[in-house]
C-alpha positions as CSV (number, residue, x, y, z in Angstrom):
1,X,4.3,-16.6,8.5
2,X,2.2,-15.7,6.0
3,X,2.1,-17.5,3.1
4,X,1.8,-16.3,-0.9
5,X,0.4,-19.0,-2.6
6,X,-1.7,-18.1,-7.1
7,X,-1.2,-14.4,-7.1
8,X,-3.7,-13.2,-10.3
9,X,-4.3,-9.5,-12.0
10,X,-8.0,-8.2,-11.4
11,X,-8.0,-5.1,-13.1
12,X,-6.9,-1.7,-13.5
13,X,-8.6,1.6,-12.8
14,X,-8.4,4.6,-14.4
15,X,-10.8,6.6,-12.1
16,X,-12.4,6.5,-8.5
17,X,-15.6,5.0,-10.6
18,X,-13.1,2.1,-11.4
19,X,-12.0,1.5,-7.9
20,X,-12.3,-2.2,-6.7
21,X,-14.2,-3.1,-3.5
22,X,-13.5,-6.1,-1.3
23,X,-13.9,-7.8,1.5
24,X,-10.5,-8.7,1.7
25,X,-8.2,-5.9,3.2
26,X,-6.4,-4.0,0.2
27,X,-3.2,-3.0,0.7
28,X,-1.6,-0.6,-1.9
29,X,2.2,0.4,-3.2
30,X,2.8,3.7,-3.8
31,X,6.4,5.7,-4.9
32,X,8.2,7.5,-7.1
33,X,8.7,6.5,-10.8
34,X,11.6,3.9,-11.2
35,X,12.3,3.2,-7.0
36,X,11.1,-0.6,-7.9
37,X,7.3,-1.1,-6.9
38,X,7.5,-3.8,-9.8
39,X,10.3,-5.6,-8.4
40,X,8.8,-5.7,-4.9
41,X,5.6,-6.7,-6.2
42,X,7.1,-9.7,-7.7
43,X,9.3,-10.3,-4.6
44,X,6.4,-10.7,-2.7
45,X,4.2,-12.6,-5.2
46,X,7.5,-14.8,-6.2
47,X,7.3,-14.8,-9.6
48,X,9.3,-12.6,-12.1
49,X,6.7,-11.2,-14.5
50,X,3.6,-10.5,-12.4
51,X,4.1,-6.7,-12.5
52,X,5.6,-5.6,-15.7
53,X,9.5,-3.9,-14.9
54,X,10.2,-1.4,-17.3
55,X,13.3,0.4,-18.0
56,X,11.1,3.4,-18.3
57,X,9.8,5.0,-15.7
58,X,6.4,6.6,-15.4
59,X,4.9,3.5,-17.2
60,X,2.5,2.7,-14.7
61,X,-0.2,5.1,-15.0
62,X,-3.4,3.2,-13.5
63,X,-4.4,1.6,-10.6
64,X,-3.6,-2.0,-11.3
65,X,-5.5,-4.8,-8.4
66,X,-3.5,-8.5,-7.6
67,X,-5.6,-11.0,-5.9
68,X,-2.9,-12.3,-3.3
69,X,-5.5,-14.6,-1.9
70,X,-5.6,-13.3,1.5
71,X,-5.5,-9.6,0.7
72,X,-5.2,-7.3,-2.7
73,X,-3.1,-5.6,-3.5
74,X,-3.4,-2.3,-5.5
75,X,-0.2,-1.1,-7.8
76,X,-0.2,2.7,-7.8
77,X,1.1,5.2,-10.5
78,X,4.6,6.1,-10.2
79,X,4.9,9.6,-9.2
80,X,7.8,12.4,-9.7
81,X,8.8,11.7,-13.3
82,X,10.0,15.0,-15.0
83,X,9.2,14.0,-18.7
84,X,5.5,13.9,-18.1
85,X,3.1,16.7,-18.9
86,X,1.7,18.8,-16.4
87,X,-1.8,17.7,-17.0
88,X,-0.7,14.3,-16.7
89,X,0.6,14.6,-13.5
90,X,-2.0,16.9,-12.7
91,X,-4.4,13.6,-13.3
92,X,-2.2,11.0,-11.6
93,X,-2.8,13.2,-8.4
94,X,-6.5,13.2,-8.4
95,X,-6.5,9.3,-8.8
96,X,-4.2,9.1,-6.2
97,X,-5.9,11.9,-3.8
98,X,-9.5,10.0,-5.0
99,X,-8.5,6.4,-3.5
100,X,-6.8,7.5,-0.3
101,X,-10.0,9.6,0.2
102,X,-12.2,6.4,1.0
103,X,-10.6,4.2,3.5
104,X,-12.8,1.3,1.7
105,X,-10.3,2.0,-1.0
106,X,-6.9,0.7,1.0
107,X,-6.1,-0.8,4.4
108,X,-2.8,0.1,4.7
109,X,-0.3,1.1,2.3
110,X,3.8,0.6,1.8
111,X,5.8,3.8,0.7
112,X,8.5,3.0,-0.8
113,X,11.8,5.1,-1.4
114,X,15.3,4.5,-3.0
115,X,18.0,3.4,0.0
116,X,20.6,5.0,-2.1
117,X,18.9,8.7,-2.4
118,X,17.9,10.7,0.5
119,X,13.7,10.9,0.3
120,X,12.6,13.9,-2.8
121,X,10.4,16.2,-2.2
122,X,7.8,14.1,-3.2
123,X,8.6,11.1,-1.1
124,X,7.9,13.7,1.4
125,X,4.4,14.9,0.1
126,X,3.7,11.7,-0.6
127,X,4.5,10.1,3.5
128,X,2.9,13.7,4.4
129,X,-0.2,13.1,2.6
130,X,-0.8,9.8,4.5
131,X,-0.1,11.1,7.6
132,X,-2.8,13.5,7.2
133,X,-5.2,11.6,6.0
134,X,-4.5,9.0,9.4
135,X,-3.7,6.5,6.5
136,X,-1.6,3.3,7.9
137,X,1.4,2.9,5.8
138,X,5.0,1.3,6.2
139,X,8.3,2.5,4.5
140,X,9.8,0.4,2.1
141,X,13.3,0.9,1.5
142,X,14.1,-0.6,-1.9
143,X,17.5,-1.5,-3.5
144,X,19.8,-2.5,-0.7
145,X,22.1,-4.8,-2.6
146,X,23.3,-1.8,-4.5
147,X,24.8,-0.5,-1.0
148,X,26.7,-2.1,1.6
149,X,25.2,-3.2,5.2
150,X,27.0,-0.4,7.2
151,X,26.1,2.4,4.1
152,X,22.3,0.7,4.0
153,X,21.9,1.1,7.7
154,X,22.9,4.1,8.0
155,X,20.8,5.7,5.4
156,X,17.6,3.9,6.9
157,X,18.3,6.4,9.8
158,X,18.5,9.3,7.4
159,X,15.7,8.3,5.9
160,X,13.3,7.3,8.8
161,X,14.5,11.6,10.1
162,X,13.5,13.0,7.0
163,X,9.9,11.5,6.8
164,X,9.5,11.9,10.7
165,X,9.2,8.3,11.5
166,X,11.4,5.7,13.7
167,X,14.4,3.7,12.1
168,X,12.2,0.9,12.9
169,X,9.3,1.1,10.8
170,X,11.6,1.2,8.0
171,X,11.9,-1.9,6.2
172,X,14.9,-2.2,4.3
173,X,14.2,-5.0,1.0
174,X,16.2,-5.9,-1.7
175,X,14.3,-7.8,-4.7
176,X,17.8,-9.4,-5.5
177,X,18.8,-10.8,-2.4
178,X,14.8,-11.1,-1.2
179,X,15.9,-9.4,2.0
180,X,13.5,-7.8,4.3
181,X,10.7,-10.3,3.0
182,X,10.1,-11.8,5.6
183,X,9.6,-8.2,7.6
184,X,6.6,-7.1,4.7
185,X,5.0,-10.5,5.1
186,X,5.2,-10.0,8.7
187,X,3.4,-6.7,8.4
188,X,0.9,-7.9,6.1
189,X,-0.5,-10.7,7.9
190,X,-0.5,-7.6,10.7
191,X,-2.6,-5.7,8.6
192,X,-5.1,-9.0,7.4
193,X,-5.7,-9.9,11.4
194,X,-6.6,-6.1,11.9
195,X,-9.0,-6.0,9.2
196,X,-10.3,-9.5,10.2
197,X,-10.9,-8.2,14.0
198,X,-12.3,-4.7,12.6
199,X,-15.1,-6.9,10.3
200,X,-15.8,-9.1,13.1
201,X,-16.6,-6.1,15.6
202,X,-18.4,-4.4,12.5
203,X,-21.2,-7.3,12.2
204,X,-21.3,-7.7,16.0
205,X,-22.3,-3.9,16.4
206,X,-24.9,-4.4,13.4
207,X,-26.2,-7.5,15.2
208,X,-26.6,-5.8,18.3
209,X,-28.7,-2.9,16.5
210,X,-30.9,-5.0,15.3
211,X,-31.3,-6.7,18.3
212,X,-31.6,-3.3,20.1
213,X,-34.6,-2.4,16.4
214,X,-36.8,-5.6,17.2
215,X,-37.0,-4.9,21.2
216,X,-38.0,-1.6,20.0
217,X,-41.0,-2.7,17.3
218,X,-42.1,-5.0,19.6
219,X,-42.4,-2.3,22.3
220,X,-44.4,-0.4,20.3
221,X,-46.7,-3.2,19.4
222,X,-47.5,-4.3,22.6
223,X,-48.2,-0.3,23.7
């Protein structure tokens, strides 16, 4: 299992020309204002005041970048909070819209959603949008110790039939209890070996056209 060891803030990014490249895979967290990105992000980082938890929602408003050591991790704006100007919204969007356009930007991403609501509207945009843009991404269900087991469960299955995906690939977590991190890590170090094989068969294919380059040249010389 995958293990989190000095989890550190990077930086935060305000615009597409701020956006963080790596070779390490970059996974980022994406929901609606107040569903508890900042409380999984500690969860997974196991400390209590990595990502700041606010009362408030809407307070996170940039892109903020976590070295986890074996990945980064990218803390996106909250979305769907009502007491926000339009052209505030209107900009949160376009940063959002900017770094799933570049899959250099993110590796995978988890959506996360409230266990106790059914999905909003824009839970559904939001799932939509990475489905269209063939963006990897995981459903986080945050907040099961507010619910029973039985009531949990069964909304997983309402959930997983409202954004069109199986029960399955819905992870329910509670940063309480810790529950379900074991399933993220899991998924994580899923995403890391992918991204590892995917670099590997990168440089091999460069090697080879290079190979394939000085054959050529020396073709030509020798006509």
């Amino acid at each position: 299992m995958l293990k989190i060891g000095d989890v550190t803030f990077i930086t935060s990014a305000a615009s597409k020309s701020q956006f963080i490249a790596s070779e390490k895979p970059i996974i980022a967290v994406c929901g609606k204002s107040n569903v508890g990105k900042s409380s999984f992000i500690n969860m997974l980082a196991n400390r209590k005041k990595l990502a700041r938890v606010s009362k408030d929602p809407g307070r996170t408003r940039l892109v903020n970048y976590f070295d986890f050591g074996a990945f980064i991790l990218a803390d996106l704006p909250g979305y769907g909070f009502a007491k926000v100007s339009k052209a505030e919204k209107a900009r949160w969007a376009r940063l959002m819209e900017d770094f799933f356009a570049d899959r250099k930007n993110c590796a995978h991403a988890f959506s996360l959603v409230d266990i106790r609501h059914d999905p909003t509207a824009d839970d559904v945009n939001m799932v939509n949008f990475l489905y269209a843009g063939l963006m990897p991404f995981t459903v986080v269900a945050t907040k099961a110790d507010k619910l029973s087991r039985m009531a949990a469960n069964n909304n997983v299955k309402k959930i997983a039939a409202v954004l069109k995906c199986g029960a399955g690939d819905v992870i329910l977590t509670s940063a309480q209890t810790r529950q379900g991190l074991e399933q993220v890590l899991g998924r994580i170090e899923g995403v890391i070996e992918l991204h590892s094989r995917q670099n590997t068969a990168e440089d091999a294919s460069e090697e080879i056209c290079e190979d394939i380059s000085e054959v050529s040249e020396g073709n030509t010389e020798g006509e």
